[in-house]
C-alpha positions in Angstrom: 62.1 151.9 1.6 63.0 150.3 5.0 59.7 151.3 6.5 57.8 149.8 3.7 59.1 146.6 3.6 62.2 146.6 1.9 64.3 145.8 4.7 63.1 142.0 4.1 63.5 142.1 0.8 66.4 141.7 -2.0 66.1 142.8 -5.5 67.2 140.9 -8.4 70.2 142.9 -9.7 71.3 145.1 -6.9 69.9 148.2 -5.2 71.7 150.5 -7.4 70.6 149.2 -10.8 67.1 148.7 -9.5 67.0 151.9 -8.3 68.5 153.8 -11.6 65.9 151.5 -13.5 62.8 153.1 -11.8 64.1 156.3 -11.9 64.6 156.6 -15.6 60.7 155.1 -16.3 59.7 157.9 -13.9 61.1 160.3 -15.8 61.1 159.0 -19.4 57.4 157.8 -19.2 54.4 160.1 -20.8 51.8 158.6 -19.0 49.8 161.8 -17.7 47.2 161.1 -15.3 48.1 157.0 -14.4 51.6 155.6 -12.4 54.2 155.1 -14.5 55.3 152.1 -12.1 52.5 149.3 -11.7 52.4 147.3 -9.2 51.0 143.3 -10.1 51.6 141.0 -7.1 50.3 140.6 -3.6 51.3 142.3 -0.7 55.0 141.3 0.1 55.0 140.0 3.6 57.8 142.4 4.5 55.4 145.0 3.8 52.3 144.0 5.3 52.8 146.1 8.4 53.4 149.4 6.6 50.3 148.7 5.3 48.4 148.0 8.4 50.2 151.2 9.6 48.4 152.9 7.4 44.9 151.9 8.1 45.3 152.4 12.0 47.1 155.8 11.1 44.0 157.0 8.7 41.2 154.9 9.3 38.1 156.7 10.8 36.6 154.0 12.6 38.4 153.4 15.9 37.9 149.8 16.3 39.7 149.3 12.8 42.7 151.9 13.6 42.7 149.6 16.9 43.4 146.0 15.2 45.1 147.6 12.2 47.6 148.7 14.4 47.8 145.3 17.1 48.2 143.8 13.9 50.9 146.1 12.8 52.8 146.0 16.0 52.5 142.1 15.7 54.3 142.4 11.8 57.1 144.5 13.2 57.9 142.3 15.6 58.0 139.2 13.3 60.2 140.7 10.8 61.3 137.1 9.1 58.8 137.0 6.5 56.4 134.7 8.1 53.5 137.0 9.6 51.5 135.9 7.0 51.4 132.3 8.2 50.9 133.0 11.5 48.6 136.2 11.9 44.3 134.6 12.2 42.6 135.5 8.8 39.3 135.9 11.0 41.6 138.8 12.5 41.9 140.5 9.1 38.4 139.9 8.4 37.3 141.6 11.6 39.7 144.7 10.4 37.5 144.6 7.0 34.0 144.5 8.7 34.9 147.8 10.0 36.2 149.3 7.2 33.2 148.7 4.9 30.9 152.1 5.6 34.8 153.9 5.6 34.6 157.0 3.0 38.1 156.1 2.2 37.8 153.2 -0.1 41.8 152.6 0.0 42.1 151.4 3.5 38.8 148.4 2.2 41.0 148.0 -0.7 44.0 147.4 1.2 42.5 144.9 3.8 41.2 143.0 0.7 44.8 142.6 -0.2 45.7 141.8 2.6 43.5 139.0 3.0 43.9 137.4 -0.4 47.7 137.9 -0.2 47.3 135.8 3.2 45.6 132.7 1.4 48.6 133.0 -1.0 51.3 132.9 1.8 49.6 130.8 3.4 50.5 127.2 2.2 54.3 128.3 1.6 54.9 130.3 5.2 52.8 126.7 7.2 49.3 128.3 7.3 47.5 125.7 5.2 46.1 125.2 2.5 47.1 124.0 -1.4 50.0 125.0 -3.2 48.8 125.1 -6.7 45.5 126.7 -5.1 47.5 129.4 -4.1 49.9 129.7 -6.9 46.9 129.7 -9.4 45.1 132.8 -7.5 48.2 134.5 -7.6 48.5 134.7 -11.3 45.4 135.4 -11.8 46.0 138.0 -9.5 48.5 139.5 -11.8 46.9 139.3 -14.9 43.9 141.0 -13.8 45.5 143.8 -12.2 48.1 143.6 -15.7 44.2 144.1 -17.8 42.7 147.0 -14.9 46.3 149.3 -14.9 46.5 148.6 -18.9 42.9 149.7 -19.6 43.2 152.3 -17.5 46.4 153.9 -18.7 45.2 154.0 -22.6 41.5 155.7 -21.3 43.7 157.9 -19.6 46.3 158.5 -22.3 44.1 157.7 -25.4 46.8 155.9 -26.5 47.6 152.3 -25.6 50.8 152.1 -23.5 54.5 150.9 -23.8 55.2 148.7 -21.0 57.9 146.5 -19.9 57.5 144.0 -17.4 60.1 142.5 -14.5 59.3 139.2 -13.1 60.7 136.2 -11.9 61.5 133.7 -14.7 58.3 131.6 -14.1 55.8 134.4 -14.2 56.8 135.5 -17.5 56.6 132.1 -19.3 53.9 131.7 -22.1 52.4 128.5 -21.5 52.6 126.2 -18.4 55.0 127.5 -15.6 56.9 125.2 -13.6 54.0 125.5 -11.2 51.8 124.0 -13.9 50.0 126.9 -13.6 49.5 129.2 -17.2 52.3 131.9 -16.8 51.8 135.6 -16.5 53.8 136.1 -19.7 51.0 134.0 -22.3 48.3 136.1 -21.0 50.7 139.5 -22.0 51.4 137.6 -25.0 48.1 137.2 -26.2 47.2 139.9 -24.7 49.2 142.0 -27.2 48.2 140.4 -30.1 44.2 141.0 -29.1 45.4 144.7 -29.2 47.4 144.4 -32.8 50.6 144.6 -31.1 53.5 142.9 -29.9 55.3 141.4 -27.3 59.1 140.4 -26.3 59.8 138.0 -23.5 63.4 137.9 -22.1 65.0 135.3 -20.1 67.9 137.0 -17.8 70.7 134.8 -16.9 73.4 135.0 -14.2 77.0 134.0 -16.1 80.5 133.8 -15.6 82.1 136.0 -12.4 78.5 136.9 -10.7 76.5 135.9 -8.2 73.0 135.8 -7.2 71.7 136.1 -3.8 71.1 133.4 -1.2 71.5 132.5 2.7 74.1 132.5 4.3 76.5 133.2 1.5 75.7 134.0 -2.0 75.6 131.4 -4.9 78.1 131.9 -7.8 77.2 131.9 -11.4 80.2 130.5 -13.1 78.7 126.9 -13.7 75.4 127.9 -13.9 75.0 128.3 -17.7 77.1 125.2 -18.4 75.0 123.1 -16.2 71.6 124.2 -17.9 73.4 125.1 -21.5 76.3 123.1 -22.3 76.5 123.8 -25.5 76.7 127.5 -25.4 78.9 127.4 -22.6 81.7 127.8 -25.2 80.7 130.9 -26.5 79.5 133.3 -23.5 81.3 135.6 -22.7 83.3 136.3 -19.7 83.1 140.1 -20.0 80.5 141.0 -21.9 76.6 140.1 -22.6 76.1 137.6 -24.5 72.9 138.0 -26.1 71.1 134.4 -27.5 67.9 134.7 -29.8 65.5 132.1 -29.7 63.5 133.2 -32.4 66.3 132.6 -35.0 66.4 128.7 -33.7 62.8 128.2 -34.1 63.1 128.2 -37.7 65.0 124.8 -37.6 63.3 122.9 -34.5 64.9 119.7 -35.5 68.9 120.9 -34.6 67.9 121.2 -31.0 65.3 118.6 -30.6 67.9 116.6 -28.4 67.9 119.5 -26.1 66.5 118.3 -22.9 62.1 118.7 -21.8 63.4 121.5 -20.0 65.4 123.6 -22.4 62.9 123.2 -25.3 60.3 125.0 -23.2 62.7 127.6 -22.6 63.3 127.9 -25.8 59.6 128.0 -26.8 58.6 130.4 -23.9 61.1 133.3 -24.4 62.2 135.0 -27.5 66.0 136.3 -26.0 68.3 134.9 -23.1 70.5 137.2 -22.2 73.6 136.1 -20.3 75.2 138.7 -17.6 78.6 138.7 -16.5 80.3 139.8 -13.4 77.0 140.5 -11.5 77.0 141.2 -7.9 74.8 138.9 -5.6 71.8 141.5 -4.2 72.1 142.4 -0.9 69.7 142.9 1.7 69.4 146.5 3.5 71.7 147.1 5.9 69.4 147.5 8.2 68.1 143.9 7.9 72.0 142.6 8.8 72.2 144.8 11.9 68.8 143.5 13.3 69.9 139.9 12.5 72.8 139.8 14.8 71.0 141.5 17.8 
């Protein structure tokens, strides 16, 4: 995992869980002939030189295994997350010139990520450009590769497939994220319906006794809930999950139409909050601590 990436990166419970999670859809899942694990975003920057690695490792033109790997030296070097902002974009598109006559289509396919996943980066890490612009491509990103692994998983199945998604809160509202751009979790929505089935969103809370993580020191929970639900602070639990469904409270809009702009989208976005106790901030790999203090 380091060597792909996740040195620079923290999940969103802890390793463990995350971990255990993947390893039970592995082995639970029927899927025969496509990945029981889909991938939707772009490249993570932490990863970016793994996969450059990979091109100047397989690639049979020698001029692309040449940049693909100056490239990759440069990623490993820059290990904070920001190679995306500073490496040239004419840079990866000379990589991709040379890759277009390759027999290997995976190595084109990956340098096409790797430039899109660069314009994305790019306004966020100081390499330009417009932050909606790149928030916008992003989704769209994800819904389209949501559609293509679908699709391909029912031709290969004959069946159309059980999937759960894990995203960040604003990816998986229905309707206008805070980014003002339409969330990944409409399109699913809809999406569902189209295929005369359903679909469950779930809004994941930190409560009472955890943390989440942040720099330097993680951020606790225990006032988080209150400050954004005041009036259910009362009743979460301090031990247990406390389990909230929106659905119920849609029958009778007007006993929470005092609720502030922001919870009433919440409310309207995700079927179930579910509040979690006593959960550990996520932690980077070790790895990433030792390298930070050299």
């Amino acid at each position: 995992m380091a060597a792909h990436g996740g040195v620079a990166g923290a999940p969103f419970l802890s390793w463990t869980p995350e971990v255990e999670l993947v390893d039970t859809v592995v082995h639970s899942s029927t899927a025969r002939r496509e990945p029981a694990v889909w991938g939707l975003d772009q490249v993570f920057d932490g990863a970016a030189p793994a996969r450059l690695r990979d091109i100047a490792e397989g690639a049979r033109h020698r001029e692309a295994r040449a940049i693909a790997a100056e490239l990759a030296d440069a990623g490993e070097a820059n290990w904070t997350n920001d190679w995306f902002g500073t490496v040239e974009p004419a840079r990866l598109q000379e990589l991709r010139a040379r890759l277009n006559n390759s027999r290997v289509l995976r190595y084109a396919q990956m340098a096409d990520a790797l430039i899109q996943s660069r314009r994305i980066y790019a306004p966020f890490v100081g390499g330009g450009g417009e932050v909606y612009l790149a928030n916008l491509e992003r989704e769209t990103l994800m819904k389209r590769t949501f559609q293509q692994r679908f699709e391909a998983a029912a031709r290969a199945d004959g069946a159309l497939p059980r999937v759960m998604l894990k995203l960040g809160g604003y990816h998986i509202t229905r309707g206008a994220s805070p980014t003002w751009v339409q969330g990944l979790g409409g399109f699913v929505s809809e999406y569902a319906v189209a295929h005369g089935v359903t679909a469950t969103t779930i809004s994941m809370w930190c409560g009472p006794g955890g943390a989440v993580y942040s720099t330097p020191e993680p951020v606790q929970c225990d006032e988080s809930v209150a400050a954004y639900w005041p009036f259910l602070a009362g009743y979460v639990d301090r031990e247990r999950v406390t389990i909230v469904d929106f659905r119920i409270w849609r029958l009778r809009p007007g006993r929470w139409e005092h609720l502030s702009a922001d919870a009433q989208a919440m409310i309207g976005s995700y079927d179930v909050l579910v509040i979690v106790p006593n959960g550990p901030a996520s932690p980077f790999l070790p790895e990433l601590s030792a390298r930070a203090v050299q």
